[in-house]
PDB file with SEQRES, HELIX, SHEET and CRYST1 records, atoms N, CA, C and O in Angstrom:
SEQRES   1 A   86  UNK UNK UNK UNK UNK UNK UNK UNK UNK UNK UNK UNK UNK          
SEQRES   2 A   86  UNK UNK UNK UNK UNK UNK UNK UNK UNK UNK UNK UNK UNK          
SEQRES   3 A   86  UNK UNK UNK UNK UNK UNK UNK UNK UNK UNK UNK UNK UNK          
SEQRES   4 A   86  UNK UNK UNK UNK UNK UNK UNK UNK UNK UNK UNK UNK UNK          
SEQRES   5 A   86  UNK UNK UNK UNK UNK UNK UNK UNK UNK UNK UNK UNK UNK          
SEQRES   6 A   86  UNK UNK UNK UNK UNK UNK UNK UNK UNK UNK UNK UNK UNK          
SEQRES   7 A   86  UNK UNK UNK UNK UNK UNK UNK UNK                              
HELIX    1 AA1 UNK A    8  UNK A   34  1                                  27    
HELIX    2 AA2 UNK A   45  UNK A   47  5                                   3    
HELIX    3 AA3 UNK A   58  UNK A   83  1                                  26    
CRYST1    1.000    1.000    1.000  90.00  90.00  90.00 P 1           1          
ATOM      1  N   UNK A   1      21.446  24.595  17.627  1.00  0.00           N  
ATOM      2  CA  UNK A   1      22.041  24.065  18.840  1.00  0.00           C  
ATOM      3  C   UNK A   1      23.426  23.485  18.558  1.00  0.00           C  
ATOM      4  O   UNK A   1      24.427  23.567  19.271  1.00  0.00           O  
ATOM      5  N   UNK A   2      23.266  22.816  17.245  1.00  0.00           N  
ATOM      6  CA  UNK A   2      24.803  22.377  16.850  1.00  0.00           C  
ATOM      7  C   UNK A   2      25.888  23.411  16.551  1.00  0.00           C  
ATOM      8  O   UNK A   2      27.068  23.091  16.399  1.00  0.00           O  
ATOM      9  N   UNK A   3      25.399  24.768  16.465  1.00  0.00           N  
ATOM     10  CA  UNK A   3      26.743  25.593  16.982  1.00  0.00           C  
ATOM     11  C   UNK A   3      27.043  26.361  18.084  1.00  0.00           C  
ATOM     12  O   UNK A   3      27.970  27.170  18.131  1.00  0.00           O  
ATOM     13  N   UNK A   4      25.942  26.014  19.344  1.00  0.00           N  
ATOM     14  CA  UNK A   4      26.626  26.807  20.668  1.00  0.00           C  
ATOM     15  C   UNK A   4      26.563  25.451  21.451  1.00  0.00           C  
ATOM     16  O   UNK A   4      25.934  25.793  22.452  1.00  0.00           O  
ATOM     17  N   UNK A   5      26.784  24.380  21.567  1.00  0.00           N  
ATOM     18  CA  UNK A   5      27.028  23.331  22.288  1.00  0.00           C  
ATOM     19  C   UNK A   5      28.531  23.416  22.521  1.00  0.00           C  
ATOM     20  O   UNK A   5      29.259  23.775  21.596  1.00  0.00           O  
ATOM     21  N   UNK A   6      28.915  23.173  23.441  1.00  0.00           N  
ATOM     22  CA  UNK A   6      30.242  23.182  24.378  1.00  0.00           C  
ATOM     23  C   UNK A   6      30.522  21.452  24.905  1.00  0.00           C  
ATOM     24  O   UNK A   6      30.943  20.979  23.850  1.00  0.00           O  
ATOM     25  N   UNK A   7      30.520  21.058  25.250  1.00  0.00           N  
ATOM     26  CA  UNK A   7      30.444  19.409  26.022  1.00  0.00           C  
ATOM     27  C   UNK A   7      30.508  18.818  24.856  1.00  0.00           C  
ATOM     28  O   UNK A   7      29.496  18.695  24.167  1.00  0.00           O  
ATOM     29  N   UNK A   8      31.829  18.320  24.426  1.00  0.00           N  
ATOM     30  CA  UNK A   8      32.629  17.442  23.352  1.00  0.00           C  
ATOM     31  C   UNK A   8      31.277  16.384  23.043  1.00  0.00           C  
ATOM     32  O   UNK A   8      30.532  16.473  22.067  1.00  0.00           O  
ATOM     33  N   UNK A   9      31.194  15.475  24.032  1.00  0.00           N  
ATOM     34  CA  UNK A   9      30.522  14.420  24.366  1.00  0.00           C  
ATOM     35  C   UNK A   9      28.935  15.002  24.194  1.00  0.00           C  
ATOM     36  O   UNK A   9      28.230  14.067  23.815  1.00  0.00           O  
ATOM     37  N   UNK A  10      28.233  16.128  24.339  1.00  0.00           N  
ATOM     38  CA  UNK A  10      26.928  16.273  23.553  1.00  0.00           C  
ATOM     39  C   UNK A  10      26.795  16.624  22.222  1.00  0.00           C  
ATOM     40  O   UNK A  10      25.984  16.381  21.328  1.00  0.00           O  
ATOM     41  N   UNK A  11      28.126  17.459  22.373  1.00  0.00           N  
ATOM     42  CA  UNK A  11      27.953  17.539  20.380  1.00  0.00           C  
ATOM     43  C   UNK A  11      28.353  16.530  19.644  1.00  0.00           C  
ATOM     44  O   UNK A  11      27.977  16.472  18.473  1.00  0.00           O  
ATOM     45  N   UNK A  12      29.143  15.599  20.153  1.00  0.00           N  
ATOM     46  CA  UNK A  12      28.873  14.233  19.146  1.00  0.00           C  
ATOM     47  C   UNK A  12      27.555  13.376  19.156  1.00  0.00           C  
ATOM     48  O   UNK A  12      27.293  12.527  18.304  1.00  0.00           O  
ATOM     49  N   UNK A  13      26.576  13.777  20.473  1.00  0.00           N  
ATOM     50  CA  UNK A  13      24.624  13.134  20.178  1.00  0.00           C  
ATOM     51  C   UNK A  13      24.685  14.110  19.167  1.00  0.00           C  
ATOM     52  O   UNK A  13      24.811  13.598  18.054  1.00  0.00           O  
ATOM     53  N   UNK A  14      24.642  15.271  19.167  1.00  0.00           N  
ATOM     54  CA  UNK A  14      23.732  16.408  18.001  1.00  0.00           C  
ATOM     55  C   UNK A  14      24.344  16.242  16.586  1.00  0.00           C  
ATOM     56  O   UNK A  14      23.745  16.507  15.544  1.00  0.00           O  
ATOM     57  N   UNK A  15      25.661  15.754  16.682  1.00  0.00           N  
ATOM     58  CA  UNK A  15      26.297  15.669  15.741  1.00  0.00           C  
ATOM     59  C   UNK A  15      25.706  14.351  14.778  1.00  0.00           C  
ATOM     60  O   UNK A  15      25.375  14.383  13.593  1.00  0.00           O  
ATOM     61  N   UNK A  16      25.703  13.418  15.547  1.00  0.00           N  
ATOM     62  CA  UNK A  16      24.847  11.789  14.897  1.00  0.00           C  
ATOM     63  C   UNK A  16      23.603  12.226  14.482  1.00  0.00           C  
ATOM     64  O   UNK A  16      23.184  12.094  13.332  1.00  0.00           O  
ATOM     65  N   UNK A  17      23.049  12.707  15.327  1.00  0.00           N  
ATOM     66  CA  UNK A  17      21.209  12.995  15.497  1.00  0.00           C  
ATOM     67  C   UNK A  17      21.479  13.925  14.182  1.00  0.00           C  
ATOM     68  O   UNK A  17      20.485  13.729  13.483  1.00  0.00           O  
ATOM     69  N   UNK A  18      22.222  14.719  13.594  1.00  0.00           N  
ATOM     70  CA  UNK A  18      22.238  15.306  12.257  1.00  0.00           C  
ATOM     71  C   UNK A  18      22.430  14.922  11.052  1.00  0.00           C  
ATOM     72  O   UNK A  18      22.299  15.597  10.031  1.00  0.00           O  
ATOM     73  N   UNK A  19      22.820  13.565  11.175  1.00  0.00           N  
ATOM     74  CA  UNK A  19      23.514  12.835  10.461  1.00  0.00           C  
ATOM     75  C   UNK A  19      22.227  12.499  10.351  1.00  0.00           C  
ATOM     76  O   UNK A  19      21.542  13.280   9.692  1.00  0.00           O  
ATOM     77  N   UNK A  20      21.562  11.317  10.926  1.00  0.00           N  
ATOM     78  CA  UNK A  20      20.526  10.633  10.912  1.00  0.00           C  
ATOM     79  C   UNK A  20      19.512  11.417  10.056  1.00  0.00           C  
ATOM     80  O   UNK A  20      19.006  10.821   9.105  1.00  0.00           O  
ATOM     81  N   UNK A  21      19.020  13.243  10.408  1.00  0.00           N  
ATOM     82  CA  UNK A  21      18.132  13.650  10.154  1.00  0.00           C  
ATOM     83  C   UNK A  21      18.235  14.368   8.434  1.00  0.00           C  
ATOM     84  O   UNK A  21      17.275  14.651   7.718  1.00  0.00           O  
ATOM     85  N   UNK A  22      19.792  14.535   8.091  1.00  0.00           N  
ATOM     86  CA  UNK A  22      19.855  14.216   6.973  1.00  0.00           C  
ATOM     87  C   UNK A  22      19.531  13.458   6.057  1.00  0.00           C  
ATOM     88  O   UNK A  22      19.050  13.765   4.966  1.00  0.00           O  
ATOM     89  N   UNK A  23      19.803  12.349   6.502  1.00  0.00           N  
ATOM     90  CA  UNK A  23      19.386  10.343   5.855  1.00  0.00           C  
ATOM     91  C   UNK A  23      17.969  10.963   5.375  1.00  0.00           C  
ATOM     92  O   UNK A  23      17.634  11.332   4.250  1.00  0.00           O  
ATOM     93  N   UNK A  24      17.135  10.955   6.775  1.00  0.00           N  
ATOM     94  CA  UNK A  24      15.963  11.119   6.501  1.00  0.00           C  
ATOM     95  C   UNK A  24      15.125  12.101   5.784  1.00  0.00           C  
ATOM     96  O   UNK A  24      13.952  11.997   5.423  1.00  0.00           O  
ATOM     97  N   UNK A  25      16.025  13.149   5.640  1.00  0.00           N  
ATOM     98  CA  UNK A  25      15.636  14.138   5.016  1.00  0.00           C  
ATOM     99  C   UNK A  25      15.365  13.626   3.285  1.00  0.00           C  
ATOM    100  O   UNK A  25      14.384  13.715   2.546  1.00  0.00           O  
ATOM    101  N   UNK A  26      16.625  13.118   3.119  1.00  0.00           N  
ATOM    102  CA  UNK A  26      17.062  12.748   1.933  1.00  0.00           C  
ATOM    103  C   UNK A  26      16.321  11.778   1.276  1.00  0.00           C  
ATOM    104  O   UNK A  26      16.208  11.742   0.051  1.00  0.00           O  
ATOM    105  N   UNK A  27      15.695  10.807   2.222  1.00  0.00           N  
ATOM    106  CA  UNK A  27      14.844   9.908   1.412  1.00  0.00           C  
ATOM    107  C   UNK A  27      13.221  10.026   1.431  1.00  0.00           C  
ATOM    108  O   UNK A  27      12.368   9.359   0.845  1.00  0.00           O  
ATOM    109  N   UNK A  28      13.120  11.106   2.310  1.00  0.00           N  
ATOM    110  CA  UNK A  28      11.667  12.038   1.766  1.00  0.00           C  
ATOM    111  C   UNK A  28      11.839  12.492   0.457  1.00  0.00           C  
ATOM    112  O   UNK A  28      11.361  11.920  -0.523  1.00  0.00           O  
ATOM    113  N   UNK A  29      12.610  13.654   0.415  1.00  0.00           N  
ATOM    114  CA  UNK A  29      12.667  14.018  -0.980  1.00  0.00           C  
ATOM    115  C   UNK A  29      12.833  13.355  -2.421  1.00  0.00           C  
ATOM    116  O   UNK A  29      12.486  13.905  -3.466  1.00  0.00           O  
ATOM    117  N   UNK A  30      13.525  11.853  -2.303  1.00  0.00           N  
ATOM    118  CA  UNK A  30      13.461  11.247  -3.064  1.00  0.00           C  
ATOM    119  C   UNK A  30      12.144  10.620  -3.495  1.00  0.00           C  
ATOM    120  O   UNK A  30      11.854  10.401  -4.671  1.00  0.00           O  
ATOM    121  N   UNK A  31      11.226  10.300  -2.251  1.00  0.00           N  
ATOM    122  CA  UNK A  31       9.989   9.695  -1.937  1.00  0.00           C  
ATOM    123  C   UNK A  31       9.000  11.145  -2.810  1.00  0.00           C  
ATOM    124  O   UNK A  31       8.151  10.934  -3.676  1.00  0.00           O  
ATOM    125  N   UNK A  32       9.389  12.505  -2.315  1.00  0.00           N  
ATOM    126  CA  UNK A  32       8.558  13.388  -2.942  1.00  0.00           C  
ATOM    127  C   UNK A  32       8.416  13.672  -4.797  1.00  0.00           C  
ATOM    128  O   UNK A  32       7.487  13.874  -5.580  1.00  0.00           O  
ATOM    129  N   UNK A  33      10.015  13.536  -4.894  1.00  0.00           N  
ATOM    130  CA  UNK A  33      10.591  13.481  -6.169  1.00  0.00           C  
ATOM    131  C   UNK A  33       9.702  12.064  -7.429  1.00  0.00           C  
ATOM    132  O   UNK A  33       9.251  12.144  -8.572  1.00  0.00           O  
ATOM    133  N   UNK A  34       9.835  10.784  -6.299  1.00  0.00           N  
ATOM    134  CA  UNK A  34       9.217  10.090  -7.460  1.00  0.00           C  
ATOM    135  C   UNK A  34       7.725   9.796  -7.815  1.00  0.00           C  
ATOM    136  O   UNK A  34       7.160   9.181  -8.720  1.00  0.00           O  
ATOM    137  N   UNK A  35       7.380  10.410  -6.854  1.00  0.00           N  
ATOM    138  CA  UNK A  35       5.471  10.509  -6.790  1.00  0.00           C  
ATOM    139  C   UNK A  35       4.933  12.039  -7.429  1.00  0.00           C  
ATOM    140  O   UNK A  35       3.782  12.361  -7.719  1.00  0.00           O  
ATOM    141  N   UNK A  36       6.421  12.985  -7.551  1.00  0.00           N  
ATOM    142  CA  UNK A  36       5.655  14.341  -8.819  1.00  0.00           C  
ATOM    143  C   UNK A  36       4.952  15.047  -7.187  1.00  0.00           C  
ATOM    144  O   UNK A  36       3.794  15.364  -7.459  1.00  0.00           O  
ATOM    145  N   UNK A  37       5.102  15.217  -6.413  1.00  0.00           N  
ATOM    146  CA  UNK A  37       4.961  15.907  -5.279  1.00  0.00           C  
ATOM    147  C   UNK A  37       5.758  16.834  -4.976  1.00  0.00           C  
ATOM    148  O   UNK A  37       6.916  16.423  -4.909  1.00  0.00           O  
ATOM    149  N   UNK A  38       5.588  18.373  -4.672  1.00  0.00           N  
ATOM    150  CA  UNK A  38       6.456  19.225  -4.380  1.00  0.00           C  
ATOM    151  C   UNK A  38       7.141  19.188  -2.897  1.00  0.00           C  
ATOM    152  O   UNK A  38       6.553  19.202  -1.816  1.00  0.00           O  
ATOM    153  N   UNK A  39       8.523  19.137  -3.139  1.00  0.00           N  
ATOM    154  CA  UNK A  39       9.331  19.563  -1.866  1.00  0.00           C  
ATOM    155  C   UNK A  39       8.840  20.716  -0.696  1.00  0.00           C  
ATOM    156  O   UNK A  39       8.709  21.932  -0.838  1.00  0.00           O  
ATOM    157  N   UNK A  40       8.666  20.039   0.266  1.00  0.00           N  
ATOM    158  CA  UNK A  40       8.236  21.345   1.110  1.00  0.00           C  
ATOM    159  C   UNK A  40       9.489  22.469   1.528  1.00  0.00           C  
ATOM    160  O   UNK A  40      10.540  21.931   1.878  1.00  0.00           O  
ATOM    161  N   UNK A  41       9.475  23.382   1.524  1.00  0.00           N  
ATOM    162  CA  UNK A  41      10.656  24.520   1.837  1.00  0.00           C  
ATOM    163  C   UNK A  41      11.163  24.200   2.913  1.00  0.00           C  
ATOM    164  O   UNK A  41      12.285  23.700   2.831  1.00  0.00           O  
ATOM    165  N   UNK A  42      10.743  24.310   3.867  1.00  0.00           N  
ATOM    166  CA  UNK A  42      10.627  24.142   5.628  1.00  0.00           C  
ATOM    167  C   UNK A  42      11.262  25.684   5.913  1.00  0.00           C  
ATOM    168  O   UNK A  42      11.230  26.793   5.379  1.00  0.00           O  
ATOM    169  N   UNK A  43      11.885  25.010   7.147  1.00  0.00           N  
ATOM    170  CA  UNK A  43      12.886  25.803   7.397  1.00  0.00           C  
ATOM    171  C   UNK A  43      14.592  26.029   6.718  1.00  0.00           C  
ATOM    172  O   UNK A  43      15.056  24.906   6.520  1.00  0.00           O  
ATOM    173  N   UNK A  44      15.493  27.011   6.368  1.00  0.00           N  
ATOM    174  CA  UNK A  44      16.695  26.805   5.450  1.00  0.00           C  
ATOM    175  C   UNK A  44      17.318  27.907   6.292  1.00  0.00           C  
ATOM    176  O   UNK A  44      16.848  28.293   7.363  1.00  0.00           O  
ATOM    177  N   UNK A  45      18.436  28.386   5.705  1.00  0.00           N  
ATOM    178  CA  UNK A  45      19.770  29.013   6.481  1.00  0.00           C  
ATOM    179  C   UNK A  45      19.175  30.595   6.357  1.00  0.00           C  
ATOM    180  O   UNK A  45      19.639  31.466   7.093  1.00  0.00           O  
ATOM    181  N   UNK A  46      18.339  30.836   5.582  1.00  0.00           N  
ATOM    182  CA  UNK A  46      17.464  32.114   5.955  1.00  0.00           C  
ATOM    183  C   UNK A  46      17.035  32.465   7.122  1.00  0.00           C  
ATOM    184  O   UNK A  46      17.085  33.548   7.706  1.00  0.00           O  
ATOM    185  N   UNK A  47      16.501  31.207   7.487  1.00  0.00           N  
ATOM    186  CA  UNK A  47      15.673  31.522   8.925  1.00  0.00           C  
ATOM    187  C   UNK A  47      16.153  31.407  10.276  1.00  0.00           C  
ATOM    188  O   UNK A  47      15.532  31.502  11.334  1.00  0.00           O  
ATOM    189  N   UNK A  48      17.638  31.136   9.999  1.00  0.00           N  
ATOM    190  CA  UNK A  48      18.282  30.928  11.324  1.00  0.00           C  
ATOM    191  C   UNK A  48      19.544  31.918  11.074  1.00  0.00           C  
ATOM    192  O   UNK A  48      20.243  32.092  10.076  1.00  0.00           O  
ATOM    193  N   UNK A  49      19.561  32.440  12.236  1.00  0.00           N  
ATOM    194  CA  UNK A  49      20.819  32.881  12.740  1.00  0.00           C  
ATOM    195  C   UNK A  49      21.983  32.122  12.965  1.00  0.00           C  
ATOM    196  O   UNK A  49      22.175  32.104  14.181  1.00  0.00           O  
ATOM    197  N   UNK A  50      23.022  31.362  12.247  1.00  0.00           N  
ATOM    198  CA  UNK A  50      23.840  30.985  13.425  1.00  0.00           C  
ATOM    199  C   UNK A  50      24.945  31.370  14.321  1.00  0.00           C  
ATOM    200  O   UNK A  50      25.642  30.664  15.050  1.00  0.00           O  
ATOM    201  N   UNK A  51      24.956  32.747  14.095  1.00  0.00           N  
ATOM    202  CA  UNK A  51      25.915  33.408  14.829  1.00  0.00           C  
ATOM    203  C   UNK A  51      25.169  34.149  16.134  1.00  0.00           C  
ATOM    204  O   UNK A  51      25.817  34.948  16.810  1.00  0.00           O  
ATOM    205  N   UNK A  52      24.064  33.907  16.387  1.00  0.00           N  
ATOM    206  CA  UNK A  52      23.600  34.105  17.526  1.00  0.00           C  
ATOM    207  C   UNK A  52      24.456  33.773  18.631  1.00  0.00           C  
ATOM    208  O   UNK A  52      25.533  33.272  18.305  1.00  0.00           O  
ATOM    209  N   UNK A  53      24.216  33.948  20.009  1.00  0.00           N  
ATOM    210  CA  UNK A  53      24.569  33.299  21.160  1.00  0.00           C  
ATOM    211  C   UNK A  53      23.152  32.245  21.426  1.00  0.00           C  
ATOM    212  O   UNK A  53      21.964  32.310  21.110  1.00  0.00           O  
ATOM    213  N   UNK A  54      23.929  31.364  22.109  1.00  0.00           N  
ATOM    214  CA  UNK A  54      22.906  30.087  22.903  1.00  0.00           C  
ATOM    215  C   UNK A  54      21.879  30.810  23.654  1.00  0.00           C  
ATOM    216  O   UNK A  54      21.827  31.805  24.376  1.00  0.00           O  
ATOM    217  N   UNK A  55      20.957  29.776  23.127  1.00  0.00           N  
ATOM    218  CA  UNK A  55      19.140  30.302  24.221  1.00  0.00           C  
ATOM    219  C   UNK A  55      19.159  29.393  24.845  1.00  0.00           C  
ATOM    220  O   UNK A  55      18.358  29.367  25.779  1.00  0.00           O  
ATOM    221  N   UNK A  56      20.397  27.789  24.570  1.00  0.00           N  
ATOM    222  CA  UNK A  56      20.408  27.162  25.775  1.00  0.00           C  
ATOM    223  C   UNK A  56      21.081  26.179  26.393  1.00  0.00           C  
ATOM    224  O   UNK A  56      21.716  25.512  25.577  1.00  0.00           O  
ATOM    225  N   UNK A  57      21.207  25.795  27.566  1.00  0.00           N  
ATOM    226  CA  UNK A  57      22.563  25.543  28.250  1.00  0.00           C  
ATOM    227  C   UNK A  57      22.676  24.010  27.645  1.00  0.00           C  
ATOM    228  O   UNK A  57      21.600  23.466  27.399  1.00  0.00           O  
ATOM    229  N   UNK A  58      23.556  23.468  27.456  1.00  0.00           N  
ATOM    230  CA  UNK A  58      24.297  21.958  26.729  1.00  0.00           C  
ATOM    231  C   UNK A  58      23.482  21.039  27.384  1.00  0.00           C  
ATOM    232  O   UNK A  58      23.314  20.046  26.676  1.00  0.00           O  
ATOM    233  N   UNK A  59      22.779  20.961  28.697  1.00  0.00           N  
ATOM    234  CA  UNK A  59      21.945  20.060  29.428  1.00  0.00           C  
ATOM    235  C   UNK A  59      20.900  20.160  28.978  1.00  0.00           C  
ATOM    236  O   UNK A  59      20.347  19.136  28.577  1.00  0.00           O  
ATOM    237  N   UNK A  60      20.350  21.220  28.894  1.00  0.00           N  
ATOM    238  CA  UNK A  60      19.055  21.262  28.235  1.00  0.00           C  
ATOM    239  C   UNK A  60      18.672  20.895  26.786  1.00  0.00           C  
ATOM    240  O   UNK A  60      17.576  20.445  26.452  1.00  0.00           O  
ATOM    241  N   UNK A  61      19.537  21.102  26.109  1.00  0.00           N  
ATOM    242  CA  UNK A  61      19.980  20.333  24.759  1.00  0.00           C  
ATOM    243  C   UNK A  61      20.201  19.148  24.927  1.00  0.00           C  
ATOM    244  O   UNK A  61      19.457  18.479  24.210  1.00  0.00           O  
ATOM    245  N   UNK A  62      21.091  18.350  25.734  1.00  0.00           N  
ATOM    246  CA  UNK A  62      20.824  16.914  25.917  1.00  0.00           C  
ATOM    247  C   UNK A  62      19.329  16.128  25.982  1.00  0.00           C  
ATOM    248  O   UNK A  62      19.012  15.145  25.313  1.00  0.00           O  
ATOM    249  N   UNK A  63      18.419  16.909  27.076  1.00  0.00           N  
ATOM    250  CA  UNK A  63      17.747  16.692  27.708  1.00  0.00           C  
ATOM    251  C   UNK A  63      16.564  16.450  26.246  1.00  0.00           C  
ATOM    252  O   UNK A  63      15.828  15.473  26.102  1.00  0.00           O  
ATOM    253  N   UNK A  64      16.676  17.614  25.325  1.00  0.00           N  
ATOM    254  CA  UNK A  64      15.739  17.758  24.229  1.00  0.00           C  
ATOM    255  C   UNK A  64      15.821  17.023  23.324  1.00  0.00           C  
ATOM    256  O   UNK A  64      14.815  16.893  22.627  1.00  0.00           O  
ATOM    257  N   UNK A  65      17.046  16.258  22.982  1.00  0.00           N  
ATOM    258  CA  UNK A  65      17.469  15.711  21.675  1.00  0.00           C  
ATOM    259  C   UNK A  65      16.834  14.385  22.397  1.00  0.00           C  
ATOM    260  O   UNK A  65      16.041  13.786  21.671  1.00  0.00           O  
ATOM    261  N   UNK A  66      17.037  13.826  23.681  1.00  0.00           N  
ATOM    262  CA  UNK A  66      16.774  12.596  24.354  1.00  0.00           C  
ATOM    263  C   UNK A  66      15.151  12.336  24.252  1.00  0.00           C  
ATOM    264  O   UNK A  66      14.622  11.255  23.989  1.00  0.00           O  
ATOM    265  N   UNK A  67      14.453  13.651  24.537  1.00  0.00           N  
ATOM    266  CA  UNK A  67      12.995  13.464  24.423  1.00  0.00           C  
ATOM    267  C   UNK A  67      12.272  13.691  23.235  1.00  0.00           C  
ATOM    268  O   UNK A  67      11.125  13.253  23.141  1.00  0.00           O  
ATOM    269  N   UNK A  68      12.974  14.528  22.013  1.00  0.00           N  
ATOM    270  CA  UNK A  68      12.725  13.542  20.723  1.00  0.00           C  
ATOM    271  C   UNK A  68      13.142  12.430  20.070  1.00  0.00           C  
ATOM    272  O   UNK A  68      12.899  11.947  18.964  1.00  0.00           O  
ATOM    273  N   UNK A  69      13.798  12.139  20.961  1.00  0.00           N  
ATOM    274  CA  UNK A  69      14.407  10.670  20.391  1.00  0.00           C  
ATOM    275  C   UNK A  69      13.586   9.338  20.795  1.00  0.00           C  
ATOM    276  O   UNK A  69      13.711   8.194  20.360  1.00  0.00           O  
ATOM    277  N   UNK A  70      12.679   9.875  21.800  1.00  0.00           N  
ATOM    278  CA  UNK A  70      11.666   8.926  22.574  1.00  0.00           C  
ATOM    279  C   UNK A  70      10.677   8.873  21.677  1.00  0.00           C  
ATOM    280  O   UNK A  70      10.216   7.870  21.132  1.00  0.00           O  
ATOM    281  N   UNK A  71      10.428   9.781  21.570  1.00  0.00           N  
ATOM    282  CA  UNK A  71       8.707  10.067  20.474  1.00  0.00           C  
ATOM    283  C   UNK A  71       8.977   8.771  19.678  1.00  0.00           C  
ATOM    284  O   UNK A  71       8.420   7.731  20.028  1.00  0.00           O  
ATOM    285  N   UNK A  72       9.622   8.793  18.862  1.00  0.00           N  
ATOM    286  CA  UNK A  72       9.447   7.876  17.801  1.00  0.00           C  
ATOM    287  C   UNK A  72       9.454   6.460  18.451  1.00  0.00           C  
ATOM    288  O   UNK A  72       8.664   5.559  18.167  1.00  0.00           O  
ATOM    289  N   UNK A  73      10.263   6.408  19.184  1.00  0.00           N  
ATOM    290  CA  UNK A  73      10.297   4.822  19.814  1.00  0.00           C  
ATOM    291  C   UNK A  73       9.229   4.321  20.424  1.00  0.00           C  
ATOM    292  O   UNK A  73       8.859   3.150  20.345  1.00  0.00           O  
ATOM    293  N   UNK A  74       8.619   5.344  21.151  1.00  0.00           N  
ATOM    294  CA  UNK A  74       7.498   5.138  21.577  1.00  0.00           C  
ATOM    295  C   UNK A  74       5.705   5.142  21.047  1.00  0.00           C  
ATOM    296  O   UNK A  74       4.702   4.660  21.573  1.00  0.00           O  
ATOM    297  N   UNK A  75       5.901   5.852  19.898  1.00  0.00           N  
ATOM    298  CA  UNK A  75       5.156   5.778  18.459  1.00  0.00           C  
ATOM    299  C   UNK A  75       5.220   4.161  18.131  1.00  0.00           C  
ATOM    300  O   UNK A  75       4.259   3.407  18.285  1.00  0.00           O  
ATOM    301  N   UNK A  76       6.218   3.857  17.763  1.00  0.00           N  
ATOM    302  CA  UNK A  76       6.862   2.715  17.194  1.00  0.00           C  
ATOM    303  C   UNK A  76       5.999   1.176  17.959  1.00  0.00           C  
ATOM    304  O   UNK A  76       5.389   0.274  17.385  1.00  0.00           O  
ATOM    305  N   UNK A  77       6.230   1.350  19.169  1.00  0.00           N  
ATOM    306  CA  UNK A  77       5.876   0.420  20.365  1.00  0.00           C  
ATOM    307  C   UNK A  77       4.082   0.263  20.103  1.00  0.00           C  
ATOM    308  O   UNK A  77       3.608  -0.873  20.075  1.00  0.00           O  
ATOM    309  N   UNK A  78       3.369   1.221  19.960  1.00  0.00           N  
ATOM    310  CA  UNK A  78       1.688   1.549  20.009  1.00  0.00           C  
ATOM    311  C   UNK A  78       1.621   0.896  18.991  1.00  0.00           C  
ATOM    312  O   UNK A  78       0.901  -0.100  19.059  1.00  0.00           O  
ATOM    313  N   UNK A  79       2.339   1.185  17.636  1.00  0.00           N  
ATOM    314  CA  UNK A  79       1.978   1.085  15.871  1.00  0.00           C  
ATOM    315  C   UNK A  79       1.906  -0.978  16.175  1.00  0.00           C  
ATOM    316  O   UNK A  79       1.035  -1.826  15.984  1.00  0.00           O  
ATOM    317  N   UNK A  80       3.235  -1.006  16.677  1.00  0.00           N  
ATOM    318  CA  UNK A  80       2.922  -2.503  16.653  1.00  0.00           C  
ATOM    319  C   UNK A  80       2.302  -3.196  17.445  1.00  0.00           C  
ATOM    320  O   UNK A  80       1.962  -4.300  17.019  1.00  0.00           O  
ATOM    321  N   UNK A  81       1.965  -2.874  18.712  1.00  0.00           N  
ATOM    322  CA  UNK A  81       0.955  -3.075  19.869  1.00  0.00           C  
ATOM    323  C   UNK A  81      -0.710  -3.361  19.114  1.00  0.00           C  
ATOM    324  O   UNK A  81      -1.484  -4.308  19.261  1.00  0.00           O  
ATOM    325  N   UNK A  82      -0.824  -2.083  18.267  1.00  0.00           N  
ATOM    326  CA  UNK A  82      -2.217  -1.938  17.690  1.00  0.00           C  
ATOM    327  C   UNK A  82      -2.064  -2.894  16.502  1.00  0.00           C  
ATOM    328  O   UNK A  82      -3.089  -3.569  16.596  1.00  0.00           O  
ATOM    329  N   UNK A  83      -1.622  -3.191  15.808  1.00  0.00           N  
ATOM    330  CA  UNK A  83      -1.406  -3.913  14.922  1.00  0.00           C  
ATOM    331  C   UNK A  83      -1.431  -5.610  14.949  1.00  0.00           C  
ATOM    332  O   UNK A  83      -1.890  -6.396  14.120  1.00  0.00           O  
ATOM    333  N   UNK A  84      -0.908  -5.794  15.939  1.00  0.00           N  
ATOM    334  CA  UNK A  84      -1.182  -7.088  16.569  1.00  0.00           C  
ATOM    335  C   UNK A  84      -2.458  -7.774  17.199  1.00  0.00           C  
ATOM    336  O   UNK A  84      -2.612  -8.939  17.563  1.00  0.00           O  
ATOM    337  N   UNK A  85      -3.340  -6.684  17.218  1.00  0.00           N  
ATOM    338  CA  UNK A  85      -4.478  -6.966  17.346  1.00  0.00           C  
ATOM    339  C   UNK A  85      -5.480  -7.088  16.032  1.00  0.00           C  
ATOM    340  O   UNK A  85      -6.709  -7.136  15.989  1.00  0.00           O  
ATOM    341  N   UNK A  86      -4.569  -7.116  15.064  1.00  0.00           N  
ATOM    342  CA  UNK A  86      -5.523  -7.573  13.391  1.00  0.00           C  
ATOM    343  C   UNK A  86      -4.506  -8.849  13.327  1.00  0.00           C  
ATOM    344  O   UNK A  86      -4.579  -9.650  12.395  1.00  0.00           O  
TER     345      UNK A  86                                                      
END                                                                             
């Protein structure tokens, strides 16, 4: 999505939100690295095209990055909700 986004102003969310998912990337693997656990492959530049054309319009990409961005917050809210009850 971060290379058919058009709207200055959404590719700087996708642009952060990449940033971020780097961070996080990065301190899994360190986390995998010091426990002798193998790196999972995932997905890599094999499996994507990026010279495709867009499957989808810059709103709808807003719309997606916004509603994974909820998950966790809202994960977050339960974890300590439930927790407060020990």
């Amino acid at each position: 999505m971060l290379n058919t986004i058009q709207d200055p102003q959404i590719h700087n969310v996708f642009q952060t939100a990449y940033g971020l998912c780097e961070k996080h990337i990065n301190k899994l693997k360190k986390l995998f690295h010091q426990e002798n656990f193998p790196v999972p492959k995932g997905l890599n530049e094999e499996d994507v095209n990026l010279n495709a054309p867009p499957l989808f319009t810059d709103d709808f990409c807003l719309y997606y990055i916004h509603t994974m961005a909820m998950h966790p917050i809202q994960k977050t809210g339960a974890f300590l909700n439930d927790m407060a009850a020990y």
